[in-house]
N, CA, C and O atoms as CSV, one atom per row, in Angstrom:
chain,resi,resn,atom,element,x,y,z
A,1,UNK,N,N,99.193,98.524,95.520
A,1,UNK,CA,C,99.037,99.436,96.636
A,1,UNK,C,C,100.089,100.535,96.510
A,1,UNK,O,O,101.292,100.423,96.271
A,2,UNK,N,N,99.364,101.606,96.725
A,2,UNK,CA,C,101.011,102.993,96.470
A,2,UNK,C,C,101.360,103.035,97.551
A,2,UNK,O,O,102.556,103.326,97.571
A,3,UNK,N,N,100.944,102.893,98.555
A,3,UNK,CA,C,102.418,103.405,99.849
A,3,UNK,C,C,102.236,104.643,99.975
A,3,UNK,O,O,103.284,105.124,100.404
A,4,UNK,N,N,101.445,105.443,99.827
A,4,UNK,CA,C,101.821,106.992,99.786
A,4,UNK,C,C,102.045,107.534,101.033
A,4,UNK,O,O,102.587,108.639,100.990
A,5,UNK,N,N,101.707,106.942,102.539
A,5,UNK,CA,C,101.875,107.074,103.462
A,5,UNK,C,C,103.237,107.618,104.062
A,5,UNK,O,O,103.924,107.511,103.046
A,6,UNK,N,N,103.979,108.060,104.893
A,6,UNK,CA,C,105.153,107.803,105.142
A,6,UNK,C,C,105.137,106.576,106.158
A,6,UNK,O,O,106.153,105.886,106.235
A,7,UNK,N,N,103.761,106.204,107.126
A,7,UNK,CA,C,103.851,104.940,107.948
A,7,UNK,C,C,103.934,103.814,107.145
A,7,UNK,O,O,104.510,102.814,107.575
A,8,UNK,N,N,103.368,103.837,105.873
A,8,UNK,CA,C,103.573,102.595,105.219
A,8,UNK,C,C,104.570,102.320,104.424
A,8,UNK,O,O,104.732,101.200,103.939
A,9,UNK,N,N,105.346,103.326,104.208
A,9,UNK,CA,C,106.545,103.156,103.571
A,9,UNK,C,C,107.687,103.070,105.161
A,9,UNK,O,O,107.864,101.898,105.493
A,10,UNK,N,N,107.920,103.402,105.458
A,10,UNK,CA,C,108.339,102.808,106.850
A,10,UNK,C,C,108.161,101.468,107.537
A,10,UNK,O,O,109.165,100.931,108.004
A,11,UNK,N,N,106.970,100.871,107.643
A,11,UNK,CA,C,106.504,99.607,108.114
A,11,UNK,C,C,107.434,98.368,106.627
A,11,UNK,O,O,108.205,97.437,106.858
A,12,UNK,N,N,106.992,98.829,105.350
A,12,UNK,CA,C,107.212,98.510,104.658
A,12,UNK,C,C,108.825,97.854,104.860
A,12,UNK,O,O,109.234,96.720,105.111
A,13,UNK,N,N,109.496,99.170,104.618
A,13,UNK,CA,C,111.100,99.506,104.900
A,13,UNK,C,C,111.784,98.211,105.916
A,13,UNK,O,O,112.774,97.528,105.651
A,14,UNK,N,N,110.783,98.127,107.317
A,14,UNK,CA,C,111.165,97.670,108.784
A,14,UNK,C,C,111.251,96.438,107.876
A,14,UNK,O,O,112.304,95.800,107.894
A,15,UNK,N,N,110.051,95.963,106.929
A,15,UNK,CA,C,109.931,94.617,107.000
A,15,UNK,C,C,110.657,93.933,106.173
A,15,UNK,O,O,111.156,92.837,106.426
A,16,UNK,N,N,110.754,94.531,105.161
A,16,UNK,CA,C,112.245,93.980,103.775
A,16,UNK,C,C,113.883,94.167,104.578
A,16,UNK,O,O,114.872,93.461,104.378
A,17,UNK,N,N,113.768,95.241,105.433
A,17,UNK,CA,C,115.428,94.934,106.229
A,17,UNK,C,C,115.606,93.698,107.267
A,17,UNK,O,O,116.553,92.951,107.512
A,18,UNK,N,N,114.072,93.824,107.851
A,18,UNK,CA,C,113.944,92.172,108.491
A,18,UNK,C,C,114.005,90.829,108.111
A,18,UNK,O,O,114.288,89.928,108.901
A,19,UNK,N,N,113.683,90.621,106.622
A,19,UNK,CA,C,113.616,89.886,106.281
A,19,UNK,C,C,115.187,89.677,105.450
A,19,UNK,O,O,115.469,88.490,105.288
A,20,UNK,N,N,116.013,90.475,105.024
A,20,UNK,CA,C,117.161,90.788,104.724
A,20,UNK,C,C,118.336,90.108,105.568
A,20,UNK,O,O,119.108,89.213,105.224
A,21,UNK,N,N,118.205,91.039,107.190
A,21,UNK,CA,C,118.475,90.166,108.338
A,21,UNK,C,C,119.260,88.435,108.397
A,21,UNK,O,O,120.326,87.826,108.478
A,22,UNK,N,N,117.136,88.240,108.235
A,22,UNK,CA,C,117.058,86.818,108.612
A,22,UNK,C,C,117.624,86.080,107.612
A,22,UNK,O,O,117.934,84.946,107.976
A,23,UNK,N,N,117.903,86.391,106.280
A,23,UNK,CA,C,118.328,85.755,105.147
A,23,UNK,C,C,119.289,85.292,104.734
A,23,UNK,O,O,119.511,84.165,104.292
A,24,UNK,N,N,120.136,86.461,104.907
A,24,UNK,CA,C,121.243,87.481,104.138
A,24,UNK,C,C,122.145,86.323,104.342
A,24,UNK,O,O,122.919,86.055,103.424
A,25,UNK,N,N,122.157,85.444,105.648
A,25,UNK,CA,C,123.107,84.389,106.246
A,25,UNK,C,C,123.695,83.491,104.985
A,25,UNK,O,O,124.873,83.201,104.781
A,26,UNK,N,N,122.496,83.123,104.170
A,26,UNK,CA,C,122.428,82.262,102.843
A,26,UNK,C,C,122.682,82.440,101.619
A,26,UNK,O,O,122.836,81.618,100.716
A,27,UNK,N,N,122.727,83.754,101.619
A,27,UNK,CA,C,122.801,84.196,100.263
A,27,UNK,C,C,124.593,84.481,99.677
A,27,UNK,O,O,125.560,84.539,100.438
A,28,UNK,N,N,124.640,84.615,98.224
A,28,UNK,CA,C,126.165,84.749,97.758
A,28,UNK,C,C,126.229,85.826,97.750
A,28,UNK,O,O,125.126,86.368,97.821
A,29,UNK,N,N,127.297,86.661,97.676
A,29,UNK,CA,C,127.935,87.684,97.847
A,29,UNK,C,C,126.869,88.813,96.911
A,29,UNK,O,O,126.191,89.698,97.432
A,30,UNK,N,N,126.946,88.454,95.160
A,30,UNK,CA,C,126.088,89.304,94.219
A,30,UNK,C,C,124.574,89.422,94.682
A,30,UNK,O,O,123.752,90.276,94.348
A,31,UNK,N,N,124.420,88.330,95.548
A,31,UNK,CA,C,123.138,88.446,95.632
A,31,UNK,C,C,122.527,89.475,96.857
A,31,UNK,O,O,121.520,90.167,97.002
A,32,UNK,N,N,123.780,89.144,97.665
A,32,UNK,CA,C,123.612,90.452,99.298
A,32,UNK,C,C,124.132,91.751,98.989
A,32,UNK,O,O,124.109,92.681,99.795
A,33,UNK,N,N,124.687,91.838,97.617
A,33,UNK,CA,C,125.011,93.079,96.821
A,33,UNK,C,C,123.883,93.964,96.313
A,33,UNK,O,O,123.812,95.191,96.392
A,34,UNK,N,N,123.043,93.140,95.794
A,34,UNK,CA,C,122.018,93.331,95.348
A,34,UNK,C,C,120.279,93.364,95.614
A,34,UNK,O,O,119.272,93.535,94.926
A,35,UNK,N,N,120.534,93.154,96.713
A,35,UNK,CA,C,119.626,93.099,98.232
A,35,UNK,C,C,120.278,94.297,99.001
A,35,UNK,O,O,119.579,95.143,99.559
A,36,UNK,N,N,121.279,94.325,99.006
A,36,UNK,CA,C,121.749,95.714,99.558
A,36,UNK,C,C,121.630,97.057,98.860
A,36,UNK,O,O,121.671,98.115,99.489
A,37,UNK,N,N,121.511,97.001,97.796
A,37,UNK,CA,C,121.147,98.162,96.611
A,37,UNK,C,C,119.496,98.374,96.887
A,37,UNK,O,O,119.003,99.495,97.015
A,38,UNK,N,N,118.932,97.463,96.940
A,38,UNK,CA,C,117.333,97.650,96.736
A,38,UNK,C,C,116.956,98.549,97.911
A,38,UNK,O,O,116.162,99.490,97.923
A,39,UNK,N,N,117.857,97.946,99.096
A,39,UNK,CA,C,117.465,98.515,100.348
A,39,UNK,C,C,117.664,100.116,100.909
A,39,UNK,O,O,117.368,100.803,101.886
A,40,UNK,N,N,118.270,100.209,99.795
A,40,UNK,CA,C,119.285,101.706,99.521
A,40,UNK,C,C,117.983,102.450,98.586
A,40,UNK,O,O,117.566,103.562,98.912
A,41,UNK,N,N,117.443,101.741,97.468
A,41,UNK,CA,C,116.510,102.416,96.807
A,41,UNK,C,C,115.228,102.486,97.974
A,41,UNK,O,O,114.307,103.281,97.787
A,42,UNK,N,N,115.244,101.636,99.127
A,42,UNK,CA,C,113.945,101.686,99.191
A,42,UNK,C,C,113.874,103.087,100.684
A,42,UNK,O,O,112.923,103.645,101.232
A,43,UNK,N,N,115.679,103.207,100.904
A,43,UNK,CA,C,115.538,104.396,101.450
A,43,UNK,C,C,115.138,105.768,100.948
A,43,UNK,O,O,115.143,106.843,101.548
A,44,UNK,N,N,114.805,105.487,99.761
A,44,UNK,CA,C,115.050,107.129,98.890
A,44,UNK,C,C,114.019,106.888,98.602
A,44,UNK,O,O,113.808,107.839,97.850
A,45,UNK,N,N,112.945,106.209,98.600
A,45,UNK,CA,C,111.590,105.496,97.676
A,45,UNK,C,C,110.735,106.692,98.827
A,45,UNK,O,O,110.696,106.530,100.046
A,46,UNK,N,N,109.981,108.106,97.930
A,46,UNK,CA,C,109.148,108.754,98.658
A,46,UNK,C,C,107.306,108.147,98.368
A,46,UNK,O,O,106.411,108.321,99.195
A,47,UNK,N,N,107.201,107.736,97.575
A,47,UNK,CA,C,105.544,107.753,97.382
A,47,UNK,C,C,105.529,106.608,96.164
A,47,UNK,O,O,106.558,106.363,95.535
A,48,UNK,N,N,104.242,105.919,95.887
A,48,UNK,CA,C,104.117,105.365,94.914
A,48,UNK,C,C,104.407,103.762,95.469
A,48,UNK,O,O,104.437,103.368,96.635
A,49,UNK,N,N,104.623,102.933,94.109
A,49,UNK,CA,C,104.803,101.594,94.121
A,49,UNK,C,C,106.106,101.450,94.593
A,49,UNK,O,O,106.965,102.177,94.095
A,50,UNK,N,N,106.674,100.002,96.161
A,50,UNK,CA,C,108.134,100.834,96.590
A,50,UNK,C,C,108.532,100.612,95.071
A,50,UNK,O,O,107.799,100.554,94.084
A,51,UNK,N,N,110.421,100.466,95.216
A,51,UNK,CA,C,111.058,99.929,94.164
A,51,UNK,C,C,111.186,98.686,93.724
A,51,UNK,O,O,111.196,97.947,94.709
A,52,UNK,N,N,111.312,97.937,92.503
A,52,UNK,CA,C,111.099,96.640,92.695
A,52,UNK,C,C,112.247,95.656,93.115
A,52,UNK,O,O,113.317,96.142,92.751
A,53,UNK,N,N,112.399,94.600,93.669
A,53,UNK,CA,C,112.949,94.123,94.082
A,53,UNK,C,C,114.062,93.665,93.162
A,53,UNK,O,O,113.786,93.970,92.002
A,54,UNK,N,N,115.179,93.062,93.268
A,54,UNK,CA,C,116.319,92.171,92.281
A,54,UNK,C,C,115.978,91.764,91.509
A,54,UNK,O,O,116.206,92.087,90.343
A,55,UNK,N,N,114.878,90.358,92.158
A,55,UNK,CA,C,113.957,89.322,90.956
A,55,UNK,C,C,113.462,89.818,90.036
A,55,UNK,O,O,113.121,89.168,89.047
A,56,UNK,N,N,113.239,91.694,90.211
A,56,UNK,CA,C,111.817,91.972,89.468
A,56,UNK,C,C,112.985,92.643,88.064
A,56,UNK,O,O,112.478,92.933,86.981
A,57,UNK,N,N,114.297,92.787,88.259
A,57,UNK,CA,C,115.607,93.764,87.656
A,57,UNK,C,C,115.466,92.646,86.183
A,57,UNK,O,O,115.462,91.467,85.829
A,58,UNK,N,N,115.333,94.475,85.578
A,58,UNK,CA,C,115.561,93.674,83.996
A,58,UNK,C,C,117.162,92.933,83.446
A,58,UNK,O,O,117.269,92.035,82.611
A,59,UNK,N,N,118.091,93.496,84.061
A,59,UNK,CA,C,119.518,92.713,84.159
A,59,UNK,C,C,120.042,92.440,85.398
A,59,UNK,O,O,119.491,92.896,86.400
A,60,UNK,N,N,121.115,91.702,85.479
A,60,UNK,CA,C,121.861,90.763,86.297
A,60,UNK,C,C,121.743,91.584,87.784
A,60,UNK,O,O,122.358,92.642,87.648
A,61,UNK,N,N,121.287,91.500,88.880
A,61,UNK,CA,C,121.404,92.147,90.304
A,61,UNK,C,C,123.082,92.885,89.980
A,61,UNK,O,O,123.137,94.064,89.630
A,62,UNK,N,N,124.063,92.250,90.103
A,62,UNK,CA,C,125.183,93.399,90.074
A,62,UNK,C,C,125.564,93.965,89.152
A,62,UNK,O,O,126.741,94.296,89.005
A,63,UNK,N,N,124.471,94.237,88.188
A,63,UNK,CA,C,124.744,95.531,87.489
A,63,UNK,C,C,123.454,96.193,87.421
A,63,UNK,O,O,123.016,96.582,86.338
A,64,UNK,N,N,122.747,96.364,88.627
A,64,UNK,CA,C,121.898,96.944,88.863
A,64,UNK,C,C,122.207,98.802,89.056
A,64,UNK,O,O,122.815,99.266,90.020
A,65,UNK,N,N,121.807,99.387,88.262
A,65,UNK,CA,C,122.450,100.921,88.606
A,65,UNK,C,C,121.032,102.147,89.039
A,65,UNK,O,O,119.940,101.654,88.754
A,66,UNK,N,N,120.987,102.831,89.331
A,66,UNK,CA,C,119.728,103.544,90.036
A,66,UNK,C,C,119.972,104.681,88.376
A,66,UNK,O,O,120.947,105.119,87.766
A,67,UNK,N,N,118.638,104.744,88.236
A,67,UNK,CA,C,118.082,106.013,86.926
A,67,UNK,C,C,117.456,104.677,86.247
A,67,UNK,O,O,116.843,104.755,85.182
């Protein structure tokens, strides 16, 4: 699905920071590092597929770098 919407990239947005939220309680430090980066890409994310998540990161979440 592209998202090309700005409502669906928004709804989208609401629902990965919600779920972030509810999580975040559990998670280790690299990992809320790196959940925190995505959430940062997915502010800048205008159109298209959002960004992919940590799991989806070809190396380690904290050395995740944007380009």
């Amino acid at each position: 699905m592209p998202f090309d919407s700005l409502e669906e990239r928004v709804a989208f947005r609401r629902a990965a920071r919600e779920v972030y939220d509810l999580a975040s309680c559990q998670w280790a430090q690299a990992v809320m590092r790196a959940q925190e980066q995505w959430l940062d890409d997915l502010d800048d994310w205008h159109g298209g597929p959002p960004p992919p998540p940590p799991s989806g990161w070809p190396t380690e979440p904290e050395r995740h770098s944007d380009g």
